[in-house]
Structure formats: C-alpha cells, structure tokens
MARSEBA-605254 format. One record per atom (N, C-alpha, C): residue number from 1; atom name; x, y, z. Coordinates in steps of 0.1 Angstrom, whole numbers. Atoms other than C-alpha are relative to their C-alpha. Example, Ala and Ser with C-alpha at 12.3 -4.5 7.8 and 13.67 -1.06 7.14 Angstrom:
BEGIN
[1, "N", [9, -12, 0]]
[1, "CA", [123, -45, 78]]
[1, "C", [9, 12, 0]]
[2, "N", [-9, -11, 0]]
[2, "CA", [137, -11, 71]]
[2, "C", [-8, 11, 8]]
end
This chain:
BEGIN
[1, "N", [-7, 0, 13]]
[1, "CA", [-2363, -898, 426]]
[1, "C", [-9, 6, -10]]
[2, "N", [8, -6, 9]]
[2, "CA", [-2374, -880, 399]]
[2, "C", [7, 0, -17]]
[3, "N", [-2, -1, 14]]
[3, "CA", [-2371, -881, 356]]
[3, "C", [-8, -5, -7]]
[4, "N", [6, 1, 15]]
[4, "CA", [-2383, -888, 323]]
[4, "C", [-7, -14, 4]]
[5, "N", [5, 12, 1]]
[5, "CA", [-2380, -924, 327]]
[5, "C", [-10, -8, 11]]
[6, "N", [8, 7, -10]]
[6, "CA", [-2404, -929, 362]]
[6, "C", [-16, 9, -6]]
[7, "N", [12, -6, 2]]
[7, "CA", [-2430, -908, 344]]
[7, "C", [-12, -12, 2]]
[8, "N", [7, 16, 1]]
[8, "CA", [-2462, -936, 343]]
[8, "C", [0, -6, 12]]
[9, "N", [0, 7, -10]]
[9, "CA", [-2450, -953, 375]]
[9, "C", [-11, -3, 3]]
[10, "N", [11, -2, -10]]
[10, "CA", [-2479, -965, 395]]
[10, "C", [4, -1, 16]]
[11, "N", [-2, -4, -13]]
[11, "CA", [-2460, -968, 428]]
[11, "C", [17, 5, 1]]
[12, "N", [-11, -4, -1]]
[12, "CA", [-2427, -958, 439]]
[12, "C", [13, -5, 2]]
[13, "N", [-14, 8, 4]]
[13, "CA", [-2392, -966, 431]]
[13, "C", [6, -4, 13]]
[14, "N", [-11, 6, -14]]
[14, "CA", [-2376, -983, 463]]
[14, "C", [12, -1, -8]]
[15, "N", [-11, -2, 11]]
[15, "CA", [-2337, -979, 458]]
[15, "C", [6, -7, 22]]
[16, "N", [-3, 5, -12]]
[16, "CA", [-2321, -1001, 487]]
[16, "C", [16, 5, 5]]
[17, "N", [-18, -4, -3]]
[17, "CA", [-2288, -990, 505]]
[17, "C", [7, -4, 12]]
[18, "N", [-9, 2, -12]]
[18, "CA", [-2262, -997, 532]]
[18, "C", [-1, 15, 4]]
[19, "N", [0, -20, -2]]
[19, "CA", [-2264, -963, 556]]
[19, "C", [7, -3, 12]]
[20, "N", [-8, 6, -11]]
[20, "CA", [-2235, -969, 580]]
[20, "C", [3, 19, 11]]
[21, "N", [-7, -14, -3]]
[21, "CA", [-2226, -939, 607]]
[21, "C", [12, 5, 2]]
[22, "N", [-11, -5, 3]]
[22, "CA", [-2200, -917, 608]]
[22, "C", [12, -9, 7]]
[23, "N", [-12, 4, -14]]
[23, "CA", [-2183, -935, 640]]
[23, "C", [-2, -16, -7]]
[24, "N", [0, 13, 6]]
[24, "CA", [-2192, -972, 621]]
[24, "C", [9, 2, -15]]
[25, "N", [-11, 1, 13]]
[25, "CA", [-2168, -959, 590]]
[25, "C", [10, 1, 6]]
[26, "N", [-13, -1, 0]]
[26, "CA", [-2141, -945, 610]]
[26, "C", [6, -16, 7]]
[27, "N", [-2, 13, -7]]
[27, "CA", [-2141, -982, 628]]
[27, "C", [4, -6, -7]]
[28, "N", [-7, 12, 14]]
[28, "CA", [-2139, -1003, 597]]
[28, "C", [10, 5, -2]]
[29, "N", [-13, -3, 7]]
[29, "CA", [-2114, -982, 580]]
[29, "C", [11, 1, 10]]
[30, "N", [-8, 5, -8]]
[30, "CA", [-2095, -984, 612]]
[30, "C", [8, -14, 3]]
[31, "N", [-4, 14, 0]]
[31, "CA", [-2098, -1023, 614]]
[31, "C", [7, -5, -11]]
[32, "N", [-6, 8, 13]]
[32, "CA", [-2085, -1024, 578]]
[32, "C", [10, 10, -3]]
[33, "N", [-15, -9, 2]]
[33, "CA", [-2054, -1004, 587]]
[33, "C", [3, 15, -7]]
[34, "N", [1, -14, 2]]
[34, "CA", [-2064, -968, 578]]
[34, "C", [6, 7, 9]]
[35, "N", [-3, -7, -10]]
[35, "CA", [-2052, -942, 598]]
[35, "C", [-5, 16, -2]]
[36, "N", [5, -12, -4]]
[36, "CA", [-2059, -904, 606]]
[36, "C", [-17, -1, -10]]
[37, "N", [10, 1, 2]]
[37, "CA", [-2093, -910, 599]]
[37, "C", [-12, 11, 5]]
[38, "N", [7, -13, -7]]
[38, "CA", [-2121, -884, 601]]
[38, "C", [-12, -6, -8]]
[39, "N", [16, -2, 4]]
[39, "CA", [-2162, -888, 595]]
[39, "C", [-8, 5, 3]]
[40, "N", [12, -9, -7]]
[40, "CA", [-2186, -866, 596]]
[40, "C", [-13, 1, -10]]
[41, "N", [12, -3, 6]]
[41, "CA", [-2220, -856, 585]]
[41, "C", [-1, 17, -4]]
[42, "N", [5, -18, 3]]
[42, "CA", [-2225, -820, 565]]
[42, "C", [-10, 0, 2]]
[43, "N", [21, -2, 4]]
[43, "CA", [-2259, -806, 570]]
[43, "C", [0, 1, -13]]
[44, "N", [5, -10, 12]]
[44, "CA", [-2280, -800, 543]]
[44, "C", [-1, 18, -1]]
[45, "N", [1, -14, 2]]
[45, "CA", [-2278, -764, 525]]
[45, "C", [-10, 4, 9]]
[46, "N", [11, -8, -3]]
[46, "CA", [-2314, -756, 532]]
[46, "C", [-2, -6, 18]]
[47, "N", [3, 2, -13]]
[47, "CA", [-2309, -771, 566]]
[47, "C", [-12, -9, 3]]
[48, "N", [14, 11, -6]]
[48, "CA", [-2339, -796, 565]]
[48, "C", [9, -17, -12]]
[49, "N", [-2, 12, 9]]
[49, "CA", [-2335, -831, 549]]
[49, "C", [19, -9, 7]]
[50, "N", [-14, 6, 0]]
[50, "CA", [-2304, -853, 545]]
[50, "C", [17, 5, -2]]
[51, "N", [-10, -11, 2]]
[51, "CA", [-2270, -838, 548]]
[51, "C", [10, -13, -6]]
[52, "N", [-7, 3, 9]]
[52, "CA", [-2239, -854, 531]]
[52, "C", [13, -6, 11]]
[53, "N", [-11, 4, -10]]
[53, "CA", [-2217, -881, 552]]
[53, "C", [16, -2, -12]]
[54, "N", [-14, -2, 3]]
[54, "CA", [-2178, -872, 543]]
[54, "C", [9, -5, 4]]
[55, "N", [-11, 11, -1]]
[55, "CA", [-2152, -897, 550]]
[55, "C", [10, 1, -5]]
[56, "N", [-14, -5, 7]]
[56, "CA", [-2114, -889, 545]]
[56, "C", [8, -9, 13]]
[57, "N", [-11, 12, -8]]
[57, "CA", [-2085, -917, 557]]
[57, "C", [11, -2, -9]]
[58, "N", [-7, 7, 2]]
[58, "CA", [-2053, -924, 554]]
[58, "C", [7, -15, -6]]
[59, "N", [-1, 9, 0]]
[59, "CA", [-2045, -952, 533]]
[59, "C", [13, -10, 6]]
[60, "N", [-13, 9, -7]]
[60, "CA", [-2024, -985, 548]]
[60, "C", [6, 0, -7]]
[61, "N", [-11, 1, 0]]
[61, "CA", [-1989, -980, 543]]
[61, "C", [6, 10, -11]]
[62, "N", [-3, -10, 13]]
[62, "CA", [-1989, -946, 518]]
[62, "C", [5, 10, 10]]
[63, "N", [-4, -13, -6]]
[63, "CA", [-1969, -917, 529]]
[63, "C", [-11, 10, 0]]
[64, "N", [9, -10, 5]]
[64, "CA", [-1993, -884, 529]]
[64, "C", [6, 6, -16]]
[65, "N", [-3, -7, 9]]
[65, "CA", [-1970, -872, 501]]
[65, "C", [-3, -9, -17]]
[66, "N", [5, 7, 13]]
[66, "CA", [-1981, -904, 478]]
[66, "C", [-14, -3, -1]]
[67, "N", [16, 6, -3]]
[67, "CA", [-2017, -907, 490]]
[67, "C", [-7, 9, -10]]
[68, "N", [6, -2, 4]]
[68, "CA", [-2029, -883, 467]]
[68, "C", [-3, 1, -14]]
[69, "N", [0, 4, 13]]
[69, "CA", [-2045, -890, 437]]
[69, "C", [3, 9, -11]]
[70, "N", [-9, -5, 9]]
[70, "CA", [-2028, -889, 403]]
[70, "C", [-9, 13, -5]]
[71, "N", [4, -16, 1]]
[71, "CA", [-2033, -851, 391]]
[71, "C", [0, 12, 4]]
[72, "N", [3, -10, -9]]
[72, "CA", [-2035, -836, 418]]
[72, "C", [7, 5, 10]]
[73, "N", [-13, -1, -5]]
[73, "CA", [-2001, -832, 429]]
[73, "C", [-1, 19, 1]]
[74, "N", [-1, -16, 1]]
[74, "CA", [-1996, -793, 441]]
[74, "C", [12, 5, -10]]
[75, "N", [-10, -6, 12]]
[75, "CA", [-1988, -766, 416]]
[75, "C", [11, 10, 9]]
[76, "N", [-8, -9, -4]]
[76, "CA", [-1959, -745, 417]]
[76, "C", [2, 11, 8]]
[77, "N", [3, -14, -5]]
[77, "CA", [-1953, -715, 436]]
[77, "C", [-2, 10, -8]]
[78, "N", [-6, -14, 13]]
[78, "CA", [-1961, -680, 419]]
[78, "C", [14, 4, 0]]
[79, "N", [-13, -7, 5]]
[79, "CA", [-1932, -670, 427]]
[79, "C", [15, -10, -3]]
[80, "N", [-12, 10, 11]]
[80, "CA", [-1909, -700, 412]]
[80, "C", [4, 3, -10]]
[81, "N", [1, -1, 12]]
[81, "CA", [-1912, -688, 379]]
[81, "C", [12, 18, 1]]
[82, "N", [-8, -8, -3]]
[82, "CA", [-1894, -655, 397]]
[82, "C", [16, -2, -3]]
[83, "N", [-14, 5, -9]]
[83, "CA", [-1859, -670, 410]]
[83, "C", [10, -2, -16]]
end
C-alpha cells in the first residue's frame, strides 16, 4: 500500500483478508440458492502479480430479466425511433 498518510511508518501496514477460491465461491453461492454461477480469476495486465477474482450468479428466485441492477435496463434500439 502506498500514500501520504503511511509516509513515517516504521514497519508495514498488515491489511487482513478472507481469500476464498474461485471453485469455494461458486459452492457457497450455490448452497445459498444461486444459480448459473461462474468464477474465475483474470490475470494480471502485466502478467506477473495478482490477477482479479470475478464472480457473477444468479440471484435466488429473480428472473434474468429482473436481476439486473436499477439503471441498467437495455436502451432502445437505433432503429425504434425509425418505425
């Protein structure tokens, strides 16, 4: 970690976390009635280091057509505005 406010430090910031893998998310969210469930790991850009675990599931008991969050409903066709 790095900023303003560790400037001074004299040792380093421990930052504690849960690090579950990809096949331990799609499990839980299975057990707690998820469905079409996908988890994966992106690499990193530069290819070295930590890549970016991405988790996408069906919630229990939402159609696909109400699962997705408010805003973000698809826009119109271009050519709607045609007819």
């Amino acid at each position: 970690m790095h900023g303003k406010w560790l400037e001074g430090r004299e040792s380093e910031l421990t930052v504690l976390r849960w690090q579950y893998t990809p096949q331990a998310w799609a499990d839980l969210l299975k057990r707690h009635g998820f469905t079409d469930v996908d988890a994966r790991i992106l690499p990193a850009p530069d290819g070295e280091g930590l890549g970016t675990l991405l988790v996408r599931a069906q919630g229990p008991g939402l159609r696909p057509s109400l699962s997705r969050p408010p805003g973000t409903a698809h826009a119109p066709s271009p050519t709607a505005s045609l007819r």
